[in-house]
C-alpha positions as CSV (number, residue, x, y, z in Angstrom):
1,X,78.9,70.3,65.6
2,X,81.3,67.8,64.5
3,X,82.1,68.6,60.5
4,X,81.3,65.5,58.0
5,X,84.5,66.6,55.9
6,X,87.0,63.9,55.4
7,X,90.5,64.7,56.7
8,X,93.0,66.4,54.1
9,X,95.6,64.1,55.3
10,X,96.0,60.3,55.8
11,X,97.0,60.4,60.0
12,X,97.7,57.0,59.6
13,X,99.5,56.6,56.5
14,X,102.9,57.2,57.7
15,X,104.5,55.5,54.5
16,X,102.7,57.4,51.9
17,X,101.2,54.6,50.1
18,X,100.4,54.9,46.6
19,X,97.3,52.5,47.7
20,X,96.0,55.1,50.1
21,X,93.3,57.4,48.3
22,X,93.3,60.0,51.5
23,X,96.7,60.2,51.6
24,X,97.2,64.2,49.5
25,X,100.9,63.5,49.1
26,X,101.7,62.6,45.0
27,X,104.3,60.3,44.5
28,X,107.3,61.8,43.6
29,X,110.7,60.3,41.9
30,X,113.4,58.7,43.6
31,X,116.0,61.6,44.6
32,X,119.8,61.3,45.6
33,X,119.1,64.3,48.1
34,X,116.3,65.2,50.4
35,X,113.9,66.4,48.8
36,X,114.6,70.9,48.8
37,X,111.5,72.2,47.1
38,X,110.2,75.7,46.7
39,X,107.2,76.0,47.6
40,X,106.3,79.2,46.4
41,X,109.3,81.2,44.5
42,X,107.4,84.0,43.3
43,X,106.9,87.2,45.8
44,X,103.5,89.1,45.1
45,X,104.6,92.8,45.1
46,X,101.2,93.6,44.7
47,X,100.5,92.4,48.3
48,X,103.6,92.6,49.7
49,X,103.7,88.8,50.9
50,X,106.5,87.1,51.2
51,X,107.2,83.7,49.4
52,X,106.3,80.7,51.5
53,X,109.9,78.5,51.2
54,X,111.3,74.9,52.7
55,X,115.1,75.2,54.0
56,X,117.2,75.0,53.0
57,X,117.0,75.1,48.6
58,X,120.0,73.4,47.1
59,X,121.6,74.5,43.8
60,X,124.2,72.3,41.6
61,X,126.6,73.5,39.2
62,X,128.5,71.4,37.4
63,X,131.9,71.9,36.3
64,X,132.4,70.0,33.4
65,X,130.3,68.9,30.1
66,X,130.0,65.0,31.2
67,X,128.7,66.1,34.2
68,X,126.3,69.0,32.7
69,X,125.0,66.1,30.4
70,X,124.2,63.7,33.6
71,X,122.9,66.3,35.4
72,X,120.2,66.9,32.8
73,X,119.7,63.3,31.2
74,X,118.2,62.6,35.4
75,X,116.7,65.9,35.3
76,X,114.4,64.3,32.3
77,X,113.8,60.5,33.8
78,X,112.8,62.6,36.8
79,X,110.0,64.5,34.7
80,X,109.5,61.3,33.0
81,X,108.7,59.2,36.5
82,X,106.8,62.0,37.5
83,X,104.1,62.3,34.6
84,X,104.2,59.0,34.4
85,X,102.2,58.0,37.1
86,X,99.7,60.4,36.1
87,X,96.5,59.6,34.1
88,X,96.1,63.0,32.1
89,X,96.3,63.3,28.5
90,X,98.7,66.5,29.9
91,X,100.7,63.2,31.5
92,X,100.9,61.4,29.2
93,X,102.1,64.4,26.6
94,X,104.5,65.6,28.9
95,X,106.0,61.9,30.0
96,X,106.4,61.5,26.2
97,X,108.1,64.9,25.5
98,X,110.8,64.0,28.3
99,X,111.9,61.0,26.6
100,X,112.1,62.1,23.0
101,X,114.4,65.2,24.6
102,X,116.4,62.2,26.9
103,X,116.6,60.6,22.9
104,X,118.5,63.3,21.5
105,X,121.1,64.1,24.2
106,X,121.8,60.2,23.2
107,X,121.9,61.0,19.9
108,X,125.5,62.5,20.4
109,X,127.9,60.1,19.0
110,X,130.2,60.4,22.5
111,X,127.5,60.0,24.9
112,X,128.0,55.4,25.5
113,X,132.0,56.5,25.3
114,X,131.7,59.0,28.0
115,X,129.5,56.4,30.5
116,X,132.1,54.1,29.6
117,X,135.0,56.1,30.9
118,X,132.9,57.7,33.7
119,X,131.8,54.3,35.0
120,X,135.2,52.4,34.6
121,X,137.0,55.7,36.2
122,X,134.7,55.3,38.9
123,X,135.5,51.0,38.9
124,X,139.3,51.8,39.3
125,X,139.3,54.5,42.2
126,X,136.6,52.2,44.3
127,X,139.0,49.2,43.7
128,X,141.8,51.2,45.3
129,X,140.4,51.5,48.6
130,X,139.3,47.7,48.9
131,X,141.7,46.9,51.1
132,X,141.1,50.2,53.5
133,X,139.8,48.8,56.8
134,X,137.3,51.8,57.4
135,X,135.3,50.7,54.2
136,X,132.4,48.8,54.5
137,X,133.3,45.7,52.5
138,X,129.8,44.4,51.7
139,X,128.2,48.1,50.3
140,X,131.6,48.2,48.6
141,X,131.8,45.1,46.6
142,X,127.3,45.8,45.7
143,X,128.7,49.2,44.1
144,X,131.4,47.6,42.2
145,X,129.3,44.9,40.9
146,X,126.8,47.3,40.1
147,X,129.3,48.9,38.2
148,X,130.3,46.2,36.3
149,X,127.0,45.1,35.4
150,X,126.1,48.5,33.5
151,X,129.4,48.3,32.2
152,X,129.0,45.4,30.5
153,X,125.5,46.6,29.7
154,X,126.3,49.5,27.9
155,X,129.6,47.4,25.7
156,X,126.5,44.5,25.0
157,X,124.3,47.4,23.7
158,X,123.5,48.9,20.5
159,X,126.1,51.6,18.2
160,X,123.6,53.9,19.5
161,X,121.9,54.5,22.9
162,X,118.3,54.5,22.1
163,X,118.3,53.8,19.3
164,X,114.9,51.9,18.4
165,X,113.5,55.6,19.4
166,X,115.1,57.1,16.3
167,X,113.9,54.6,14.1
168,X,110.4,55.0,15.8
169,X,108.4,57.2,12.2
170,X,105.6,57.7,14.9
171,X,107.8,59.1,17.6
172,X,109.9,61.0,15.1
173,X,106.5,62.8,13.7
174,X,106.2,64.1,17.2
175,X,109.7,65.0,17.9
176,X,109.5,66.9,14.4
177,X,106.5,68.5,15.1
178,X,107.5,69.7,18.5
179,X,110.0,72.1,17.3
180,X,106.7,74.4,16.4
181,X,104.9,75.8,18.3
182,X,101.2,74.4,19.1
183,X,102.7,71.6,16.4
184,X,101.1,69.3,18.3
185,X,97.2,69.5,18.1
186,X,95.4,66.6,16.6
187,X,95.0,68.1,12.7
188,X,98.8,68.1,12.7
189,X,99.0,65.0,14.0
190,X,96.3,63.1,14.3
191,X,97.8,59.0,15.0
192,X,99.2,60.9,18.2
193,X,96.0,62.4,18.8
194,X,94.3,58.7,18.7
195,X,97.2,57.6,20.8
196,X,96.3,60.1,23.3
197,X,93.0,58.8,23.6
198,X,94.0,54.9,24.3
199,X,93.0,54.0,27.8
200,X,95.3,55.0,30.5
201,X,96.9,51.8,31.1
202,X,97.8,51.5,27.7
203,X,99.3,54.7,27.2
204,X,101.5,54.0,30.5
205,X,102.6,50.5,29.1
206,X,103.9,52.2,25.7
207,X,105.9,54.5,27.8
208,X,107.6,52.2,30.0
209,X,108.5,50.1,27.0
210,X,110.0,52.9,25.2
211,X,111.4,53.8,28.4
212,X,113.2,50.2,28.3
213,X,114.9,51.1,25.5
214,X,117.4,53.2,27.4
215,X,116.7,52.1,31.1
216,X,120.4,51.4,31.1
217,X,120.8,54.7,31.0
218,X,118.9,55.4,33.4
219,X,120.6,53.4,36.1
220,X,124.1,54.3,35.0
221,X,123.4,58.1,35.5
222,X,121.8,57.0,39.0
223,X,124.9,55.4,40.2
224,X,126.9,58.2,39.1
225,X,125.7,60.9,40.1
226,X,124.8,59.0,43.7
227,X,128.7,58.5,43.4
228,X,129.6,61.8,43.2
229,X,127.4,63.7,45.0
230,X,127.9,61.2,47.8
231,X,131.6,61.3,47.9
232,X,131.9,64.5,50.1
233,X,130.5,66.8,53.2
234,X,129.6,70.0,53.5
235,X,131.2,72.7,54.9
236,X,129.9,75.8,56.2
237,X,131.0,79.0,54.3
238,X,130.6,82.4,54.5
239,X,130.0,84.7,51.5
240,X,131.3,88.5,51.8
241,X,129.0,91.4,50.5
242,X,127.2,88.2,48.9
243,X,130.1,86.7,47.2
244,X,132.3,83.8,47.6
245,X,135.5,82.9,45.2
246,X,137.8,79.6,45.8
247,X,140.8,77.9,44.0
248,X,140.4,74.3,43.5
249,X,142.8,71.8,44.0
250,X,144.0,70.5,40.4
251,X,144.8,67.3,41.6
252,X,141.2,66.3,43.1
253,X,139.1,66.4,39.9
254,X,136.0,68.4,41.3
255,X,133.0,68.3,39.1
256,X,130.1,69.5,41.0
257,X,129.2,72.2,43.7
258,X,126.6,72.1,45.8
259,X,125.4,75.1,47.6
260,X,123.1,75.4,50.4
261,X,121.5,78.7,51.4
262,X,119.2,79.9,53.9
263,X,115.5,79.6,51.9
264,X,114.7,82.9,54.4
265,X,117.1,84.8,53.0
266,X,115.1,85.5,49.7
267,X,118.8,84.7,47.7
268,X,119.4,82.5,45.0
269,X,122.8,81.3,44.2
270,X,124.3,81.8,40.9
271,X,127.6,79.7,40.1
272,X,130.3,79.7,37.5
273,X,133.6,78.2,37.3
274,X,135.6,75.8,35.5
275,X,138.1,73.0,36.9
276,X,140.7,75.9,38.7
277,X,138.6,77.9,40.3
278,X,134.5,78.9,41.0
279,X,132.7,82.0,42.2
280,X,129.4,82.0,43.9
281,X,127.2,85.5,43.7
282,X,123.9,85.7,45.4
283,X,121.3,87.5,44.0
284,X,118.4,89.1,45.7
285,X,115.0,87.8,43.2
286,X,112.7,90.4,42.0
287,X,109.9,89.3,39.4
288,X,109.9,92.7,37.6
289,X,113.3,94.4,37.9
290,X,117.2,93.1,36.9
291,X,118.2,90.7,40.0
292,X,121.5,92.2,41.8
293,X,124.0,91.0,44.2
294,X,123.0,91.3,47.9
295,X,125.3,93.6,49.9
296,X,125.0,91.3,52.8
297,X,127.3,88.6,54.3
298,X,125.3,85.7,53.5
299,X,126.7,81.9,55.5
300,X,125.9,79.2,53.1
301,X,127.0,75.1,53.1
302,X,129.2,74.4,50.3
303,X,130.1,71.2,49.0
304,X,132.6,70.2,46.1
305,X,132.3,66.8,44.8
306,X,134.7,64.7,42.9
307,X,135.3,61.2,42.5
């Protein structure tokens, strides 16, 4: 007997459209790198089964604070994009909480001075290889006026980034409130409560206009970290008794590794270093005892990334 169910999966919809209401797939923010998710991270010892993973799961570390602060400012558009689009009150509350926390990494006095450098460090070194016959002119000259469109976004710009946020009192009552635990329920705050409850499409319009505010931001740390994570290759690597240790070169100014590993393996990478040198230890998961460093040779793609 042929079932009346409708099929889980749009066959047809090869695109994914957000238009397609049998399509399962949510829509997802824009990503420098395939997309590496974990499917299911969490091993049930009470069963025995193993966790369900993608390959390969990709880790970052980055090596300095500018790069650390990039890495998380995209970290929180990404949230942002992604609750965004959906129609929840949970959306909505959790769209909002990313960009009051994207509000106060800008509220560092250094942050505009530090795109600054980053982008015009990034203008200067693309300039040098203009005349290299091996680059493609065209894509070439798009990032460098790319470049200096946000630069001369970010000079044109207010003192502070985001700043019509901070002067927001309704957006600062939540921020306040936030810090507290269960602060937010609607006898604490009750105009957020009746903001909440707007329609849909007005709660998603409020958002992208406060988004708006610091959109430049947005597309700076794009373009960077595209940059950078964009300017190497990987190379495959091979971690003794589940460790790995390398000198850098001082002269190539690394500030980000990448590390591939095997999701099979049931290891997690965890990386330190500093601009001289980085070690990589891999670490065998366990939900209730102290992780510990896998006695086995594990091979891994590595990646160091500079500008």
């Amino acid at each position: 007997m042929t079932s009346s169910r409708t099929a889980a999966i749009c066959t047809s919809c090869t695109s994914r459209s957000k238009n397609c209401t049998s399509c399962i797939y949510p829509s997802e923010p824009r990503q420098i790198e395939p997309p590496l998710h974990l499917v299911d991270n969490t091993p049930n010892t009470l069963t025995g089964r193993k966790p369900v993973l993608q390959n390969p799961i990709l880790f970052e570390h980055p090596l300095n604070e500018r790069t650390r602060t990039l890495l998380r400012i995209s970290h929180l558009f990404e949230q942002f994009e992604f609750h965004l689009a959906g129609s929840s009150q949970w959306h909505s509350r959790a769209a909002l909480q990313a960009l009051l926390d994207i509000s106060s990494i800008l509220a560092r006095a250094d942050i505009k001075k530090d795109l600054l450098k980053h982008l015009e460090r990034q203008q200067k070194a693309l300039s040098s290889i203009s005349t290299n016959p091996k680059v493609d002119q065209i894509r070439l000259q798009q990032v460098l006026d790319d470049i200096a469109r946000m630069i001369d976004r970010l000079y044109t710009s207010g003192r502070q980034l985001g700043g019509a946020l901070k002067k927001s009192d309704f957006l600062n009552s939540i921020s306040q409130r936030a810090l507290i635990p269960g602060g937010s329920y609607e006898f604490d705050l009750p105009q957020f409560h009746y903001w909440l409850n707007l329609p849909h499409t007005e709660r998603v319009m409020q958002l992208d206009d406060w988004r708006h505010e610091i959109g430049n931001v947005q597309e700076t740390t794009e373009l960077l970290l595209g940059l950078l994570r964009s300017g190497s290759t990987y190379q495959q690597q091979n971690a003794i008794k589940g460790i790995h240790q390398q000198n850098l070169d001082t002269k190539r100014e690394v500030q980000l590794i990448q590390v591939k590993v095997d999701a099979s393996s049931l290891l997690y990478a965890e990386i330190s270093g500093s601009k001289h040198r980085f070690c990589i230890r891999f670490l065998e998961s366990s939900q209730w005892e102290q992780p510990r460093q896998t006695e086995q040779d594990v091979p891994f793609q590595l990646k160091t990334c500079a500008i």
